[in-house]
LUMKE-173580 format. One record per atom (N, C-alpha, C): residue in three letters; y negated, x negated, z negated. Coordinates in steps of 0.001 Angstrom, whole numbers, plus 500000, padded with zeros to 6 digits. Layout:
N
ALAYXZ;...
END
This chain:
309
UNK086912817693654564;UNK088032816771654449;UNK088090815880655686;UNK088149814515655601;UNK088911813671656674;UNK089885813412656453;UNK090016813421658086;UNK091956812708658710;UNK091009811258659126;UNK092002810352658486;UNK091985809257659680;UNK093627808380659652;UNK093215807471660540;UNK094374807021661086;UNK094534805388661132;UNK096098805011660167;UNK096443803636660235;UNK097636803803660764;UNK097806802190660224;UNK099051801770660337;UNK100081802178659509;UNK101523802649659690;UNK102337802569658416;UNK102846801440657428;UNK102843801846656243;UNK103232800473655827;UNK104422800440655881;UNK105414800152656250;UNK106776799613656043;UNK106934799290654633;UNK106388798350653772;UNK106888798027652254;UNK106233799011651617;UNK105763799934651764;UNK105651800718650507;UNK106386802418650564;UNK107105802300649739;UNK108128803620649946;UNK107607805038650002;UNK106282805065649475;UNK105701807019649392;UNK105194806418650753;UNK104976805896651225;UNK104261805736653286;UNK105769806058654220;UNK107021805252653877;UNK107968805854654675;UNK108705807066654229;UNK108180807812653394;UNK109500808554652915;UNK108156809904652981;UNK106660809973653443;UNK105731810717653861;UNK105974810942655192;UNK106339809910656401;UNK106635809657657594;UNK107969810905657852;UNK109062810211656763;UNK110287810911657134;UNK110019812142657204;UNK109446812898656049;UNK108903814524655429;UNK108193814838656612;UNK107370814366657284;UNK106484814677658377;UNK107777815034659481;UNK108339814421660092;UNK108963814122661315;UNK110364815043661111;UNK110461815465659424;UNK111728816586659534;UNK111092817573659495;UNK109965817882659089;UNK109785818994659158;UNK109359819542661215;UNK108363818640661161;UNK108108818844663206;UNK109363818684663873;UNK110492818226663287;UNK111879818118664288;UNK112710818108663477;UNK113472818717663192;UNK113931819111662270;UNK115636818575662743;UNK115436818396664203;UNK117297818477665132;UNK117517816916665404;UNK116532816289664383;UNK116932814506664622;UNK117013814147663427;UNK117237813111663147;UNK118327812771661824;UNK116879811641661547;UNK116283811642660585;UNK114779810439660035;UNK115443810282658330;UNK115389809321658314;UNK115243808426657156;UNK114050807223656323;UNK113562807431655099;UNK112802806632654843;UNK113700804868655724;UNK114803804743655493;UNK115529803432655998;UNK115315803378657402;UNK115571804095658542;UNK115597804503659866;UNK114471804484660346;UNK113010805219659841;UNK111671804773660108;UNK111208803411659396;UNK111618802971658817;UNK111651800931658540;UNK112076800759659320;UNK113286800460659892;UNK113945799757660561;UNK113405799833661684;UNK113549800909662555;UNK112113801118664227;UNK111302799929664100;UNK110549800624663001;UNK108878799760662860;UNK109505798096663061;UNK110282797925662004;UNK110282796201661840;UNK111575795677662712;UNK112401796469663495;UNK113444795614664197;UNK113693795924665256;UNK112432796646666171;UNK112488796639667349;UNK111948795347668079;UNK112254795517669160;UNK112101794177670149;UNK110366793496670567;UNK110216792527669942;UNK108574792143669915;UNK108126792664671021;UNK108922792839672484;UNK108020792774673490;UNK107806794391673671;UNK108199795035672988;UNK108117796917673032;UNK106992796637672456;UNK106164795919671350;UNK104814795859670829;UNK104685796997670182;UNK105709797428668953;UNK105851798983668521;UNK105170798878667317;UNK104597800325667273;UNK103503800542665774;UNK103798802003665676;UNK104217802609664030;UNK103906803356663593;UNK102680803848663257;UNK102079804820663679;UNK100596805478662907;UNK100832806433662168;UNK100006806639660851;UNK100367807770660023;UNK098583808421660413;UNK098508809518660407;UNK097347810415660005;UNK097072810701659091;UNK096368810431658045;UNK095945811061656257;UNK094788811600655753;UNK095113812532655318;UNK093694813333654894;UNK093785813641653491;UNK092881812647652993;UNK093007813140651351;UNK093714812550650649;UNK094652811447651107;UNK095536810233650512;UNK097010811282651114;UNK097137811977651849;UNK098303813079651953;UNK098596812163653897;UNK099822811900653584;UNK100132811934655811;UNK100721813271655931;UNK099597813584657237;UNK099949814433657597;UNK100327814628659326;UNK100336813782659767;UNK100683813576660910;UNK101420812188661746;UNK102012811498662497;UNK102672810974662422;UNK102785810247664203;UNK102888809136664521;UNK103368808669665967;UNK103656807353665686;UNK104674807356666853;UNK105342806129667223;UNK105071805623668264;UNK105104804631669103;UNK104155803830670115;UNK104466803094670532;UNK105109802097672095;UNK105537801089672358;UNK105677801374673364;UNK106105799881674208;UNK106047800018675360;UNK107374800142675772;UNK107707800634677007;UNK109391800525677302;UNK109572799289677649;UNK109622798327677352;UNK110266797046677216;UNK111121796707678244;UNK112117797508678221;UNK113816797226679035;UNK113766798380680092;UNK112627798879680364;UNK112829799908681814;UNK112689798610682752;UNK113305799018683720;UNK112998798352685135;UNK111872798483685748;UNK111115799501685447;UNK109542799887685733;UNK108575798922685005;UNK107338798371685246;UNK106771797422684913;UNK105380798803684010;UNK105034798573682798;UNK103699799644683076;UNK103894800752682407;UNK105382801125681592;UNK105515802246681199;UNK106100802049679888;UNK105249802873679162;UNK104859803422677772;UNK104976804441677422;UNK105431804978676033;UNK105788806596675353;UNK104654806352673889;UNK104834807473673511;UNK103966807942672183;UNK104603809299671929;UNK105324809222670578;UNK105460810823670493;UNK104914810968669433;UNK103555812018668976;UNK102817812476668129;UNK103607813633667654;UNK103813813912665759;UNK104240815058665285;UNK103353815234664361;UNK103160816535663948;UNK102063816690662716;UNK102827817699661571;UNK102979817873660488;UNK103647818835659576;UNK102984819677660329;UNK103677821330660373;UNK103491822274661028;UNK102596823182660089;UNK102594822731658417;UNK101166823287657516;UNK100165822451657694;UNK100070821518658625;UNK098516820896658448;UNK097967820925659539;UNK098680821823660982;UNK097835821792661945;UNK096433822289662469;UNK095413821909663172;UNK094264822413663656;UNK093252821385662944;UNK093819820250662334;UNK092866819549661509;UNK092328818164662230;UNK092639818314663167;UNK092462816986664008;UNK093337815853664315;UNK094177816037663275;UNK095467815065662824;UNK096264814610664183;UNK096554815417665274;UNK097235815456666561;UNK096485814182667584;UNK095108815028667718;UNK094149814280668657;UNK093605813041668189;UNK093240812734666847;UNK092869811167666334;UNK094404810560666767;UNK095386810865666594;UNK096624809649666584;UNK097390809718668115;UNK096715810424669128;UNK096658810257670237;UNK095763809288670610;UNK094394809706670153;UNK093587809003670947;UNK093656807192670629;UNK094090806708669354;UNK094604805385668807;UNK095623804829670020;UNK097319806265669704;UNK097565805547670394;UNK097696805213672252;UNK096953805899672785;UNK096606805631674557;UNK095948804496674513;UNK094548804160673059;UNK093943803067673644;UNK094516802066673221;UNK095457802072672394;UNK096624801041672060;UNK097312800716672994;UNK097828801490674035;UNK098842800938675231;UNK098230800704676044;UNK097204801138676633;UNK096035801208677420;UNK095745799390677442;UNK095658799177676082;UNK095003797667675738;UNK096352796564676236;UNK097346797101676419;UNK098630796175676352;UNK099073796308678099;UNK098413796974679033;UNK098763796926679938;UNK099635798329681075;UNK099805799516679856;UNK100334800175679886;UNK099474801351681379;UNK100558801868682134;UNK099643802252682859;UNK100390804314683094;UNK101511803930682493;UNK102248805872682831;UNK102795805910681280;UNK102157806991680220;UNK102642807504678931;UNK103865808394679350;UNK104364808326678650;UNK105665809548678221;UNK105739809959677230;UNK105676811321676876;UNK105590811916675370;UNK106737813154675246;UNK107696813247674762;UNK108690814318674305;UNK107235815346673519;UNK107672816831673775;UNK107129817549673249;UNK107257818709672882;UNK107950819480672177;UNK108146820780672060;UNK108134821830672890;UNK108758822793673407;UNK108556823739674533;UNK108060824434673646;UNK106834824640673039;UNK106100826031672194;UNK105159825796672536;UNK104210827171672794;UNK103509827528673125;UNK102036826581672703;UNK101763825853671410;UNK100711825362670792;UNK100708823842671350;UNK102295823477671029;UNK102812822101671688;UNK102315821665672995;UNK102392822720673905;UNK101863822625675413;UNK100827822558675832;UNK099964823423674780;UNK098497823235675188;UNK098106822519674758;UNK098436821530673615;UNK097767820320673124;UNK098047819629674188;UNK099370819112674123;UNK100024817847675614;UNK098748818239677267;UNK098970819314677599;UNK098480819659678826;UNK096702819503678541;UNK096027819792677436;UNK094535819773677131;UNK094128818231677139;UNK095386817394676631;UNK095021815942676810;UNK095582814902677994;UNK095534816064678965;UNK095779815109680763;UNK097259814862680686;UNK098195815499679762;UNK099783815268680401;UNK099963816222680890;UNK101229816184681641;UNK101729816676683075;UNK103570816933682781;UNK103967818382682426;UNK105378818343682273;UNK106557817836682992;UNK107396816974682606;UNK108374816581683550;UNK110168817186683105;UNK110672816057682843;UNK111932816820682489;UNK112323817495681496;UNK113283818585681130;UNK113426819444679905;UNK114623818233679038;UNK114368818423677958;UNK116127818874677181;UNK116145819641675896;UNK117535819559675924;UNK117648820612674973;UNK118488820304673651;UNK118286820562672798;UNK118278820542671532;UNK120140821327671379;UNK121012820813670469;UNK121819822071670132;UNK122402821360669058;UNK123322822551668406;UNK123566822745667184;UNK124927823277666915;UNK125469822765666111;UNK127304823510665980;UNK127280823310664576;UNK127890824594664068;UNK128601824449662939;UNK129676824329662304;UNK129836822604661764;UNK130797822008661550;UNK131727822770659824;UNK130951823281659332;UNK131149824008657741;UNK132470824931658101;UNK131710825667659758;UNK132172827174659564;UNK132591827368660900;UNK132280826755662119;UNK132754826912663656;UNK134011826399663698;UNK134291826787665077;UNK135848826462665634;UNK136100825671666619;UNK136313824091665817;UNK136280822969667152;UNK137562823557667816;UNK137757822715668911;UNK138750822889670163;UNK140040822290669846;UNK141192822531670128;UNK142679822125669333;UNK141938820667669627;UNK142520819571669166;UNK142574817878670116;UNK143872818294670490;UNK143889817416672316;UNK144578817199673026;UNK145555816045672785;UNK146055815652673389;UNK147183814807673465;UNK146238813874674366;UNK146959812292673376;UNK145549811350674019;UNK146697811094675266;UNK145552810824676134;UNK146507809985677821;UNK147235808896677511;UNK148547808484678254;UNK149122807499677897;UNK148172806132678626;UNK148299805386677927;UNK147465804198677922;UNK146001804113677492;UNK145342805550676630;UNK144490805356676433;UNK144831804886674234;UNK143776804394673878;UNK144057804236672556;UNK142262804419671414;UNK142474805392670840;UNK141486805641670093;UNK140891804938668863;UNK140047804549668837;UNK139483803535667749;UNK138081803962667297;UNK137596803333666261;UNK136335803821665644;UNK135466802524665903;UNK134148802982665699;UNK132936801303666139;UNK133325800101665033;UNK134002800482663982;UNK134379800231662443;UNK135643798999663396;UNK136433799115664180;UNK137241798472664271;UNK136598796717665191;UNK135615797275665695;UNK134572795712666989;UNK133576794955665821;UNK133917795395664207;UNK132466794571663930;UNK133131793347663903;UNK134074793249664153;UNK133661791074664168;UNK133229790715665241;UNK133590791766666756;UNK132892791180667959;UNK132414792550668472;UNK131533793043667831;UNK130642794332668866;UNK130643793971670335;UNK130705792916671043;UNK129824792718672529;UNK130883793909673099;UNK131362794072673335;UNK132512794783674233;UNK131890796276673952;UNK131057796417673075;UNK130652798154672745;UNK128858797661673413;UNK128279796729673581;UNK127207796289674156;UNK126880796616675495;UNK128438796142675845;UNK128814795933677203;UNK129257797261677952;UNK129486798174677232;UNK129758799775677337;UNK128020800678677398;UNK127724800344676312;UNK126636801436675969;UNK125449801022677418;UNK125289799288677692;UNK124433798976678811;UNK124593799469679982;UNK126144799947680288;UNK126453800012681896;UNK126556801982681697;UNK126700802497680528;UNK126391803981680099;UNK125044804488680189;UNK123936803633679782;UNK122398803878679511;UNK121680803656681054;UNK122648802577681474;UNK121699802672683023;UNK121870803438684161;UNK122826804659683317;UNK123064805414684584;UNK122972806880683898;UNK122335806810682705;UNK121618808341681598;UNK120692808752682596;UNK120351810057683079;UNK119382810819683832;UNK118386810505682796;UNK117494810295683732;UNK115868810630683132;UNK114810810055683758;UNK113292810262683054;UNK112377809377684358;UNK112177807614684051;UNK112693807294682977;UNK112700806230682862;UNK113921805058682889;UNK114428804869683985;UNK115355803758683710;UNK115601802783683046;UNK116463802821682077;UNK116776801511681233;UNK117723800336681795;UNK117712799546681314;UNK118296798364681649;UNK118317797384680056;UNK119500797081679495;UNK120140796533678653;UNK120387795127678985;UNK120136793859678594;UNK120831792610678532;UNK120120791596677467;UNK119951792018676598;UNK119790791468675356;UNK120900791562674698;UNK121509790904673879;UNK122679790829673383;UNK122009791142671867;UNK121652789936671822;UNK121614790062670022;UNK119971790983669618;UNK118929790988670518;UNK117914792609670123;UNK119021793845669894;UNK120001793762671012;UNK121061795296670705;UNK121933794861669701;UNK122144793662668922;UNK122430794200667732;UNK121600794332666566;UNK120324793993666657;UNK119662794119665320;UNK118974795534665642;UNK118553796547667225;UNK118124796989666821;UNK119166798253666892;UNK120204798481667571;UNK121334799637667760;UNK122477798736666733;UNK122844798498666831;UNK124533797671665816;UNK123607798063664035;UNK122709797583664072;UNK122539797219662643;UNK121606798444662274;UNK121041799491662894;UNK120917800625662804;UNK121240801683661605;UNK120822801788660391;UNK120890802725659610;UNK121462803142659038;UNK121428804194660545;UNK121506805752660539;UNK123055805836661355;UNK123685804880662039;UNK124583804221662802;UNK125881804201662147;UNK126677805361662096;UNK128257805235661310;UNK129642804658661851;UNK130021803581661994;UNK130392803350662445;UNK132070803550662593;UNK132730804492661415;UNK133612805099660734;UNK133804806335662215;UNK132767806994662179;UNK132239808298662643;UNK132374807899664355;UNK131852806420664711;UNK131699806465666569;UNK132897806465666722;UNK133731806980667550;UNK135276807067668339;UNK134993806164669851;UNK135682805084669881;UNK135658804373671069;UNK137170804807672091;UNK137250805176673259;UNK138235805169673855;UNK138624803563674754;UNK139665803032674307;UNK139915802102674577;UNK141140801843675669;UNK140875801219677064;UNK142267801240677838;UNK142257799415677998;UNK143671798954677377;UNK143984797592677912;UNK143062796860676966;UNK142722797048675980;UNK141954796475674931;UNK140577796448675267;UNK139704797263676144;UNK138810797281676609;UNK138089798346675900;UNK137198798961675620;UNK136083800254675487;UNK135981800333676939;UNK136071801849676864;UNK135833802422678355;UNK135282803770677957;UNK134995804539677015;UNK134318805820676269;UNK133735805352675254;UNK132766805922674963;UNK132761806445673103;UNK131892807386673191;UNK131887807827672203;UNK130775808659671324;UNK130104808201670264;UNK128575807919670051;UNK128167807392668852;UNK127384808388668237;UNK128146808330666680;UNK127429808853665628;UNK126432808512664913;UNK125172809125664522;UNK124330809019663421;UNK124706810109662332;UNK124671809485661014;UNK124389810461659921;UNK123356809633659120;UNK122849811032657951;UNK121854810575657273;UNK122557810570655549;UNK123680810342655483;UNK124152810050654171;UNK124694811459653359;UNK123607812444653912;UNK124194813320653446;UNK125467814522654336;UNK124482815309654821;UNK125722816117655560;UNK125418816386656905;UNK124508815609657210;UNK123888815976658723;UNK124391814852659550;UNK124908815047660697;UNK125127814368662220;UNK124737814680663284;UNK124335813247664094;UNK124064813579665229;UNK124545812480666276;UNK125001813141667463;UNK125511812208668604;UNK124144811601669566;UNK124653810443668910;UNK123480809537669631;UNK123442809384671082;UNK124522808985671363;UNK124779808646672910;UNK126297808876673600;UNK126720809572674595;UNK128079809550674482;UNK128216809267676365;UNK129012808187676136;UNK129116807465677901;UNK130616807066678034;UNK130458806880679368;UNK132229806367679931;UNK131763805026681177;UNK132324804471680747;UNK132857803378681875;UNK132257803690683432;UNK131646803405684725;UNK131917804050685892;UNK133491804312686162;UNK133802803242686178;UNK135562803085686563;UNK136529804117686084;UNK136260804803685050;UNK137004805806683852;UNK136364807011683967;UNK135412807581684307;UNK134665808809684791;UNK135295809393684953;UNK135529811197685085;UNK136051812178685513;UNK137918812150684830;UNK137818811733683546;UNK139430811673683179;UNK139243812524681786;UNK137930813005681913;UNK137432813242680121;UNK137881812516679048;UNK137561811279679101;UNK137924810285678172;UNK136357810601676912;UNK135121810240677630;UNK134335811223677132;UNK134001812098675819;UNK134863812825676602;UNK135120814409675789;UNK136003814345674613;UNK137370813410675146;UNK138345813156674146;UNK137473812297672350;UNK136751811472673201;UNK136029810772672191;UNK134821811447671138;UNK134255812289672066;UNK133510813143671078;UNK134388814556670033;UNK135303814884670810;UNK136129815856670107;UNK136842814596668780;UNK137103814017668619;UNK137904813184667819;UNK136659812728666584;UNK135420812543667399;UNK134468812095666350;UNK133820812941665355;UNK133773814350666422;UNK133767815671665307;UNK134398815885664000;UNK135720815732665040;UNK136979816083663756;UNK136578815169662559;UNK136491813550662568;UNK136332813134661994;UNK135035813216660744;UNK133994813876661359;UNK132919814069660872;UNK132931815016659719;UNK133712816101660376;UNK134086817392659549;UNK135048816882658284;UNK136155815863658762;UNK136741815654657327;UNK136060814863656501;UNK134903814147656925;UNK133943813158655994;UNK133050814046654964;UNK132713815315655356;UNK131857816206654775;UNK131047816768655262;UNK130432816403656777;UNK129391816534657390;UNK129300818161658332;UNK128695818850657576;UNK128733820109658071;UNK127557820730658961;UNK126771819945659740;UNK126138820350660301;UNK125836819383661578;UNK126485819593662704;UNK125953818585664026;UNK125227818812665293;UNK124227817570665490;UNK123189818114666152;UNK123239817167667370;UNK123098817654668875;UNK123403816517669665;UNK121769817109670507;UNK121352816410671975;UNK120654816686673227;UNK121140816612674253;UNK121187817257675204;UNK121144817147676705;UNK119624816978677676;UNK119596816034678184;UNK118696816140679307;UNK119398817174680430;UNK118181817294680857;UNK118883818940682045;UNK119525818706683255;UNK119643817942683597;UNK120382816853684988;UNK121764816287684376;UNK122061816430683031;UNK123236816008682465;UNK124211816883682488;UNK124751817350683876;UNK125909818672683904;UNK126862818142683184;UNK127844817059683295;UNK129013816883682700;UNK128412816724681137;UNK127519816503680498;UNK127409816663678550;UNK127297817997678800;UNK126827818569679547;UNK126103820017679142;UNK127717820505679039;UNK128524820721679875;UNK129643820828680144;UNK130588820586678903;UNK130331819432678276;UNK131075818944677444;UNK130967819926676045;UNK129185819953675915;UNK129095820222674779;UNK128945822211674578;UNK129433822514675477;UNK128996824077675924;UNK131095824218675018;UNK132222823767675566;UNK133360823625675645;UNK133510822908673889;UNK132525822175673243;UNK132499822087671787;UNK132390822987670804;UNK131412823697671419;UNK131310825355670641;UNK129189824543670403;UNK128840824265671258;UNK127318823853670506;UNK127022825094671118;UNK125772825254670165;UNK124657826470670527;UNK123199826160670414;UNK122673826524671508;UNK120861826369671254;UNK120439826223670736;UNK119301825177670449;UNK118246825162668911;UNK117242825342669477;UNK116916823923670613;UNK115055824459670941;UNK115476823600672332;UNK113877823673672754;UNK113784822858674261;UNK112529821563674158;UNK112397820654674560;UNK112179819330674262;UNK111714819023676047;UNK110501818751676222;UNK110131818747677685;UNK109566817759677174;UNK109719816353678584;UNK109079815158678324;UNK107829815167679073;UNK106869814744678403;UNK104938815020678976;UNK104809813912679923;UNK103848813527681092;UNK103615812382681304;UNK101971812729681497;UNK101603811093681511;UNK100056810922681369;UNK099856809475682410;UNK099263809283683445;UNK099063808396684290;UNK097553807659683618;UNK097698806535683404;UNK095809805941683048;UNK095456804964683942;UNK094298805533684006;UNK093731804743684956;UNK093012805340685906;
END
């Protein structure tokens, strides 16, 4: 049997909805959609230079990566790839062909430090480490059950704060733009982001999917966003907190916290009985947050790096 390795097609539906099946089954604690893997592929930012690869053996995908450059880091040179393979088709080569595509793919674009998220299991590691990456930061995966767990009373909101959903900014999102940019550039991790595209952040976060906007809880002081919490669901009963930030100025008031406890609640009366968030490991106050939610462990998620050159 051969594996080999293209491009995904975006217009044809058994190619994204093979992608999705691939990527739930290898990760099971992120929310993929045939709609959500379109949208990546075709409405990310030209200069990320992003490509889906599928692996197929036999007319079957069985393996799966995504590819681009970090665009909006402040670092000049740095590039990710995260390779997944269905966990019944491994040892077939499927991993190492859609690696090796995509390094000489970034490789060709200028790219000079990979970053790859990778499973803390035992098979996961020795692939990453056999192909010249180098472990860097952890995170972690967790899980609450919204069906059957016991969120936390809600508090009494602060006076002058006022709670709203993302549902209430769509005639003027910038003010939630203007939140999530000055939130993202100060997220722990090895890659610094930096936000000032206006309208890329709305075609490729605002217009997003998987993006509920019912579900995000914004904490608002003086008509401003100064918290939120943003939700993903996948239509059916699964959620996940995409990103949850505060203001510098508003820090340490658990405005935060207020916003993710409220988005729960809300989640739970929508139907959604199962929620899945991450922590990077340098993130004491989420860890904090989400320990005080009732989340519990799923897995561990260590980001790989690979220097070329």
């Amino acid at each position: 049997m051969t594996v080999l390795v293209r491009d995904l097609r975006p217009d044809v539906p058994a190619d994204t909805e093979a992608f999705t099946e691939v990527r739930r089954l290898a990760l099971p604690y992120i929310l993929f959609t045939p709609e959500s893997v379109r949208h990546v592929l075709t409405r990310s930012h030209p200069d990320a230079r992003f490509r889906s690869l599928v692996a197929e053996e036999d007319g079957e995908v069985i393996g799966t990566a995504q590819v681009a450059l970090a665009h909006d880091s402040t670092e000049p040179g740095q590039a990710y790839l995260n390779v997944h393979v269905r966990p019944d088709r491994t040892g077939r080569g499927a991993g190492r062909l859609l690696v090796a595509a995509a390094e000489e793919y970034l490789g060709s674009l200028g790219a000079t430090r990979l970053y790859s998220w990778v499973l803390d299991e035992p098979a996961n590691v020795r692939f990453a480490e056999r192909h010249g990456y180098r472990p860097g930061r952890p995170a972690r995966f967790l899980r609450l059950d919204l069906a059957n767990g016991a969120l936390p009373p809600l508090p009494e909101t602060p006076p002058g704060v006022e709670l709203r959903t993302a549902a209430d900014f769509a005639a003027d999102p910038r003010p939630l733009f203007e939140l999530d940019a000055e939130a993202v550039a100060d997220e722990p991790g090895e890659v610094t982001l930096a936000y000032s595209d206006y309208e890329a952040w709305l075609e490729e976060t605002w217009e997003h999917p998987l993006l509920d906007l019912e579900l995000t809880v914004v904490a608002v002081v003086d008509g401003r966003p100064v918290a939120f919490s943003v939700a993903y669901t996948d239509g059916d009963t699964r959620y996940f907190t995409a990103m949850t930030g505060t203001s510098r100025a508003y820090r340490g008031r658990g405005l935060a916290k207020l916003a993710k406890l409220h988005s729960l609640y809300r989640a739970r009366t929508a139907g959604r009985t199962e929620a899945f968030t991450g922590n990077d490991s340098g993130n004491g106050p989420m860890i904090a947050i989400n320990k005080w939610l009732g989340y519990e462990f799923c897995a561990t998620e260590v980001r790989y790096v690979r220097e070329l050159g």
